[in-house]
N, C-alpha and C positions, 0 to 999 in steps of 0.2 A: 448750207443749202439754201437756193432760191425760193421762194414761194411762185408757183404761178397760178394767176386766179384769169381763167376761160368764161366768157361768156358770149353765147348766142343767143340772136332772136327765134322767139317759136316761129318754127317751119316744119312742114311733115315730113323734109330731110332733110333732119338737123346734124350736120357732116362737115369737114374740111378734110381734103387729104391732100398728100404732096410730099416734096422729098426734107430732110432736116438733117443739117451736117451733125455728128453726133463724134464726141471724142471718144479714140478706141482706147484709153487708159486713163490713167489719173494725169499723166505726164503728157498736156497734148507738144510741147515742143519737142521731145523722143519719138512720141507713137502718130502724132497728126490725126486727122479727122476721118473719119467715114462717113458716107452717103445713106441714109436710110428711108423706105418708104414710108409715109404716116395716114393714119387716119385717127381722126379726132370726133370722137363723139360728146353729147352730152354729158355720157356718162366714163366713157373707155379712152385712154389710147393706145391705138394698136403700132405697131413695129414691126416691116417688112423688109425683106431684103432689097425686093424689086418691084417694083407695081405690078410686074408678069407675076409674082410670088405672090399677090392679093390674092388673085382667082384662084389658085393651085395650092397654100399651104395655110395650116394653120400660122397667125403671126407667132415671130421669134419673140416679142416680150406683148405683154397686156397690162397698163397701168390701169388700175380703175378710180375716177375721179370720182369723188365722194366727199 
């Protein structure tokens, strides 16, 4: 496993979000990639299906950085 180390300047909306190709299995040359919506905080990252799915659902996974 990767390490990734995030950092942001303080801002009073301290945010990125956007789409991130994400493998659907362990095997991506079988299963190939998926499209997923992201929002990256300070603290969280969230996991959507769709950007329309930000406003309407709770996200499908919640990593929390820490």
């Amino acid at each position: 496993m990767t390490n990734l180390c995030l950092w942001f300047p303080p801002t009073a909306d301290n945010h990125m979000e956007g789409w991130l190709s994400v493998p659907n299995k362990q095997n991506i040359k079988k299963y190939g990639w998926r499209k997923q919506y992201v929002v990256v905080s300070s603290r969280k990252v969230l996991f959507y299906s769709s950007e329309a799915d930000k406003q309407k659902y709770a996200p499908m996974l919640v990593l929390d950085i820490e």
